[in-house]
Structures are given as C-alpha cells and as structure tokens.
C-alpha positions in Angstrom: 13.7 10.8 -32.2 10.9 12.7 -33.6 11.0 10.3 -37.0 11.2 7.2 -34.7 7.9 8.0 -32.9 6.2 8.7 -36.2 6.4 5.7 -37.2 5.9 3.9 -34.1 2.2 6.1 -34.4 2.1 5.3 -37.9 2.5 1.8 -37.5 -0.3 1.3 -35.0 -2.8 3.3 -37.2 -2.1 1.5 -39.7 -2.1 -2.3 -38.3 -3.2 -1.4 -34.5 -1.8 -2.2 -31.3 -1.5 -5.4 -30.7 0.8 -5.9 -34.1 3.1 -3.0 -33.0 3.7 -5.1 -30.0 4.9 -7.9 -31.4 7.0 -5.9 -34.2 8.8 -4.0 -31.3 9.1 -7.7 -29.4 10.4 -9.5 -32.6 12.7 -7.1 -34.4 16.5 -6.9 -33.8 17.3 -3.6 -33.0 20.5 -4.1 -32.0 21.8 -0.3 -30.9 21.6 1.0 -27.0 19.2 3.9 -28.6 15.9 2.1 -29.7 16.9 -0.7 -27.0 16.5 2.1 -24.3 13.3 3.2 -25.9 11.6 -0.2 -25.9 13.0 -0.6 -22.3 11.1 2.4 -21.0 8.1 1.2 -23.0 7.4 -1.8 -21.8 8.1 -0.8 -18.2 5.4 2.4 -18.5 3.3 -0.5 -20.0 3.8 -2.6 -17.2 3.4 0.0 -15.1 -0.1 0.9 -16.6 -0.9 -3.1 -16.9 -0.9 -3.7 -13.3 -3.0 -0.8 -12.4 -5.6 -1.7 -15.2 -5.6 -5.4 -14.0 -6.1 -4.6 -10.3 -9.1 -2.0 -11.7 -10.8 -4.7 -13.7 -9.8 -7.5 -11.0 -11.7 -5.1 -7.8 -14.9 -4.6 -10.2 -15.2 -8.2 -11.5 -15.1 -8.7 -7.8 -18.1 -6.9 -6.6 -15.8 -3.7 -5.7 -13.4 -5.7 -3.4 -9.8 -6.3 -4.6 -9.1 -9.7 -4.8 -6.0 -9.8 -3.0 -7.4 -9.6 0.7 -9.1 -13.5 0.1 -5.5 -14.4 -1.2 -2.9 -12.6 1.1 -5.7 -12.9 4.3 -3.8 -9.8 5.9 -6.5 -9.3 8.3 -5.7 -12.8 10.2 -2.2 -11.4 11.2 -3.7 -8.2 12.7 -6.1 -10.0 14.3 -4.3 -13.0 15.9 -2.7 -10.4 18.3 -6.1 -8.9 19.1 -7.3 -9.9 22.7 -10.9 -8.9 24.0 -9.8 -6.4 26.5 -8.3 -4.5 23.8 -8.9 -0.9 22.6 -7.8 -0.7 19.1 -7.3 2.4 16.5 -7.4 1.4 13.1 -5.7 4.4 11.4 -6.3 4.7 8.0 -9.1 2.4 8.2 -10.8 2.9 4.8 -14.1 1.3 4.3 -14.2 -0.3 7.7 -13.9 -3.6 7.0 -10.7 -4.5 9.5 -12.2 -1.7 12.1 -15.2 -4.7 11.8 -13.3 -7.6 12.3 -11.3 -6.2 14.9 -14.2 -5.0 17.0 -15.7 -8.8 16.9 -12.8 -9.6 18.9 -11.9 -6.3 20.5 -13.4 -4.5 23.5 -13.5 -1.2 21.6 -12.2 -0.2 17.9 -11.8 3.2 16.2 -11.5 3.3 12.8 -10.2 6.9 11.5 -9.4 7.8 7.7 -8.7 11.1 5.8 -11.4 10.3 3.0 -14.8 11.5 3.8 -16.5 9.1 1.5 -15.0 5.6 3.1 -16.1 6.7 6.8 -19.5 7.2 5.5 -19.3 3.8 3.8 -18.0 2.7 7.0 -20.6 4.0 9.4 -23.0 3.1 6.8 -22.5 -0.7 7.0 -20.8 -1.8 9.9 -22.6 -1.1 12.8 -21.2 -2.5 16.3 -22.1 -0.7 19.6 -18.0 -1.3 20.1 -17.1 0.5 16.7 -17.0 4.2 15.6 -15.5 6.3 13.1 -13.8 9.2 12.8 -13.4 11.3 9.2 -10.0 12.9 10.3 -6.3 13.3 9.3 -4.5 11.2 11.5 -1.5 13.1 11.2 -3.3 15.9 12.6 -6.3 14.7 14.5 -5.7 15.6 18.7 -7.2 12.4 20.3 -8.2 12.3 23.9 -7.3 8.6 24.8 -4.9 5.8 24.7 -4.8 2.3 23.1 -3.9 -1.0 24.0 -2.9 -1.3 20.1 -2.5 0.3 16.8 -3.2 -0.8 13.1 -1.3 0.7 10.3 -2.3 -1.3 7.2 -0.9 -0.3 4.1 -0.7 3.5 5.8 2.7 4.4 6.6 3.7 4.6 3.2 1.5 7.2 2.4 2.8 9.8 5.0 5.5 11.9 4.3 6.8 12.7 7.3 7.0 9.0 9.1 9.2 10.1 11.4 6.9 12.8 13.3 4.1 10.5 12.6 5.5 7.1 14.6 6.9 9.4 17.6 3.3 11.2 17.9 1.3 8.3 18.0 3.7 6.3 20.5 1.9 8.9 22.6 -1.1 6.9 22.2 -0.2 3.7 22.3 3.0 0.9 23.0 2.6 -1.5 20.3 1.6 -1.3 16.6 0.9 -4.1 14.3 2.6 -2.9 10.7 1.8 -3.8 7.3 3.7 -2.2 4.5 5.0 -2.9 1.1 8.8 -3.8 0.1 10.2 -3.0 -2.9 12.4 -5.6 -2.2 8.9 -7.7 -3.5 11.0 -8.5 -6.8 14.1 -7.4 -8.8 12.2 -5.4 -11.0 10.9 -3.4 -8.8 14.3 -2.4 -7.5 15.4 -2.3 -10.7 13.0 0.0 -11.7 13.9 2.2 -9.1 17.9 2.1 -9.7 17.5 3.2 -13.1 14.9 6.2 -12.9 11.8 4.5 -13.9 8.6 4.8 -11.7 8.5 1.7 -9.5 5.6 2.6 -6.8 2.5 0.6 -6.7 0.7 3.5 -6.1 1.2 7.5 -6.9 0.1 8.7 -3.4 3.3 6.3 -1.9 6.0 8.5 -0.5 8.4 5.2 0.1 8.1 1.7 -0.6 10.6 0.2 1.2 13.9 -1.9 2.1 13.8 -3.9 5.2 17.1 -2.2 5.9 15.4 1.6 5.2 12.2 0.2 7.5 14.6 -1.0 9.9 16.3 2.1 10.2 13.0 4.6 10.2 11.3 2.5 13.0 14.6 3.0 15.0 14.5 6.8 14.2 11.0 6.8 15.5 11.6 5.6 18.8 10.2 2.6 18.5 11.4 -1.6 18.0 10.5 -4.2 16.1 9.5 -6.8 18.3 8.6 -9.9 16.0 7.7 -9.9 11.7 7.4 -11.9 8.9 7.4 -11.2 5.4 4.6 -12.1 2.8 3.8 -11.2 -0.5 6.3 -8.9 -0.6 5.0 -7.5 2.4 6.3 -6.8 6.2 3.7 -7.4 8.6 5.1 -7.0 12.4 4.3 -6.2 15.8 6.2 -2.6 16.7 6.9 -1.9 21.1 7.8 1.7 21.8 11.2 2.0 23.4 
C-alpha cells in the first residue's frame, strides 16, 4: 500500500495532475485491490468536485448560487402563501424567501442560528411586515402562532427531527417542506451502501428516502397532505394530525 501511494505521489510530481488522471483512467488494473483504490478516488474527487463547482459557480454569480434561478424553489413556497397569512421562515438565511414571502404575506418572520445572515437580512430587506430573529429554532420559546411554516433545506440539518416537528406543530398546522433525497441519483445511494461519504453537505444529519421521510413525518405527528418531487428534491405541504 505504502509503495502504491509513492508512486501515485511520484507520478504527479513528476508529470502533474492532470496526467496521473488519465494514467489511473487508461491503465488496466485488473485486480479488486487497485480497482478499490481508484473507486474511492474518484468518488472523494467527485465529492470535492461538486463542492468546488458550486463555490466557483455562487462567486461567478455575484455570491448567489445559481441553482435558485434554475430550480425556482421559492415559487412553490409561495403559491400557497395567501395575504392573511403569518409566516415563519425558520432557517431563513440571508432573507431573501422571508422577502418574497412578506410581499405576499400579512406578516413574515424570518429566524436563523447564524448571526451574520440575520444581519445581512435586516440589513437589506426592509418591510414594515418582516423581522428577524438571530435564534436557534430548536430552542427559541416563541410567543405566537402561524398560519404557515417554511422549512427550506432545514430539516436535514437537525438532529433530532423528531422533537423538532412535534414542537413546532405547537405553532403552527401546516408546513411547506423542502428537503433533499438521496434517492436524487444511483450514485448517491450507492455511495451510501458502500461506506463512502454521499451528503451534499457535512452539517446534514440525513438526506433522505421518500420511504425514511415518509416514515419521520408520521413519527412527528404530522401528514403529508400533497408533494412533488424536483431536482431530487421533496417539496410538500405538511397538516398536523
């Protein structure tokens, strides 16, 4: 093993990267040894790829990720926004659905854990409809009720989903979901089946299964009422029990 790696290092000193990519691409290694070794390296390096290409992507973009003009999540969330609504946005980031919401909304709160996006937030979008809280959700004791709740991209970063769900049904009867499948592509799942790191992100406890989402809303006491899937993505419309 030890030999094998130096002169995998050895080989892109010598003729650089790019060449020791083809070489391990091109040659016939024909034993389940090196095969397992180029296996894990070209799933780490697409692994690091993706991250690099949605880093490069969001600052060729002026700082926004391309994929909100292409996936136009906010258009679900907001086609079941009516103006006598009061909205949370939890995990709200930057603002920017809190925004749009509270164009259409009677009131919006947008809360998130990081200190830094609710100053961004407060900082450009200004509505007399619209605040911000900098706040862990998970913790936070609100006061009032909502007519609806906004988990984009959230729930997968909370460990215990469970608690989470049956606290907040507290404050509200319907949620509009997003979250990501792994069911998005077979390599994803395959990934995952054979050990290797398959989360888009490090800070995601679960990417999941429609079956495992299925299950956890149930758990929670909630239902799903209506969703669709796009992008590898569940967005749906939760009712409390």
């Amino acid at each position: 093993m030890k030999n094998f790696i130096k002169k995998i290092i050895s080989h892109i000193k010598k003729f650089g990267f790019f060449s020791f990519l083809k070489t391990v691409s091109r040659r016939p290694f024909d034993n389940n040894f090196t095969n397992s070794f180029k296996l894990r390296f070209f799933i780490n390096l697409h692994n690091l790829s993706y991250k690099k290409i949605s880093s490069l992507a969001k600052k060729l973009n002026k700082g926004e990720h391309p994929k909100r003009a292409i996936l136009k999540y906010e258009n679900f969330f907001l086609s079941h926004i009516k103006p006598e609504d009061s909205v949370l946005d939890i995990g709200c980031h930057t603002g920017y659905l809190s925004f749009k919401a509270a164009l259409i909304a009677k009131k919006v709160v947008g809360i998130d854990l990081n200190k830094k996006n609710i100053s961004i937030a407060k900082e450009i979008y200004k509505l007399p409809n619209l605040s911000f809280i900098s706040a862990d959700a998970t913790l936070f004791p609100f006061k009032e009720k909502f007519n609806k709740i906004i988990l984009s991209n959230v729930l997968e970063h909370i460990e215990n989903r469970i608690d989470f769900l049956k606290k907040i049904s507290n404050l509200s009867d319907i949620i509009l979901l997003r979250v990501p499948l792994i069911e998005r592509d077979w390599l994803a799942v395959y990934k995952k089946e054979n050990g290797y790191n398959y989360l888009l992100d490090s800070t995601h406890y679960i990417e999941y299964t429609l079956k495992e989402l299925k299950e956890e809303v149930d758990k929670s006491d909630w239902k799903i009422e209506n969703f669709t899937i796009k992008f590898g993505e569940f967005w749906g419309i939760l009712f409390k029990k």
